[in-house]
C-alpha positions as a printed NumPy array, in Angstrom:
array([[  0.   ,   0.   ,   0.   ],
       [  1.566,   3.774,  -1.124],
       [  2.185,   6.133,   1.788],
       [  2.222,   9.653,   1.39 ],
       [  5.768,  10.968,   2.24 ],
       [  4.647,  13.975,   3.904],
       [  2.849,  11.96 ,   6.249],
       [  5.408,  12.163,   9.454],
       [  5.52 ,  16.306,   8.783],
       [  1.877,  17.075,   8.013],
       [  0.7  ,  19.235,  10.964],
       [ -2.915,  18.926,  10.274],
       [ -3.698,  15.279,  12.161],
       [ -2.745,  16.883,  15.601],
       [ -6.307,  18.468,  16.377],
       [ -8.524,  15.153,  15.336],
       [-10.276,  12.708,  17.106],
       [ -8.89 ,   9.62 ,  16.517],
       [-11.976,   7.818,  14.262],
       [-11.714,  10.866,  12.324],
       [ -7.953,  10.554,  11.488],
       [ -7.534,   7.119,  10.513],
       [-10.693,   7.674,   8.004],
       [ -8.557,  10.356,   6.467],
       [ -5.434,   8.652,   7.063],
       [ -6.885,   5.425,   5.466],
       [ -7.704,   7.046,   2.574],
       [ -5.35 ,   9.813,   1.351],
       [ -1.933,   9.65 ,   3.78 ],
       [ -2.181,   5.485,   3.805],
       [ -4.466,   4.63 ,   0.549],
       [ -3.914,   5.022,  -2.908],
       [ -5.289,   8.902,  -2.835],
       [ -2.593,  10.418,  -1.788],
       [ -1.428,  11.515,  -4.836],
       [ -4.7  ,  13.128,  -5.147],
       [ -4.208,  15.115,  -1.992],
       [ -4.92 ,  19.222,  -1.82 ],
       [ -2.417,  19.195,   0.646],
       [  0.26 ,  17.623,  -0.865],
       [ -0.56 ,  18.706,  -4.337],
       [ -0.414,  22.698,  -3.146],
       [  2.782,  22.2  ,  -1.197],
       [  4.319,  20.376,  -4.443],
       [  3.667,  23.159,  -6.749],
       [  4.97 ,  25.487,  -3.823],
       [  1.65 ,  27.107,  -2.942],
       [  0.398,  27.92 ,   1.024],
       [ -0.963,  25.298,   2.399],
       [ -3.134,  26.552,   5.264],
       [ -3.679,  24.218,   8.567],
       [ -7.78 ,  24.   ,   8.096],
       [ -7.126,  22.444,   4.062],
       [ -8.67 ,  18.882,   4.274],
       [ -6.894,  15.966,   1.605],
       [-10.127,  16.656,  -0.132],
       [ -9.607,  20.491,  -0.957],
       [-12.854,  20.91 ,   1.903],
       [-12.094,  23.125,   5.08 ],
       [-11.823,  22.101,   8.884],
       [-13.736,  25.758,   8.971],
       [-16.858,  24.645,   7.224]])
């Protein structure tokens, strides 16, 4: 299974519950989307990448 190498830096895991990390973590960090990842997609092309972004491009400020 592919594993996002920005996993061990990516800041944003530190304020979840746990059920709601390892559904993220499952799929994008751990799962074959991480290549598909706002986060990781914005920090390749050198873009901010703001603590609230969600893998899915969504907001933690919803």
């Amino acid at each position: 299974m592919a594993e996002c190498p920005f996993l061990k830096i990516c800041p944003i895991w530190a304020d979840f519950a746990e059920v709601e990390k390892m559904h993220w973590l499952g799929d994008y960090c751990r799962g074959d989307k991480f290549e598909v990842c706002e986060r990781r997609k914005r920090g390749l092309q050198g873009l901010p990448v703001t603590n609230d972004l969600l893998p899915d491009g969504s907001s933690t400020k919803a």
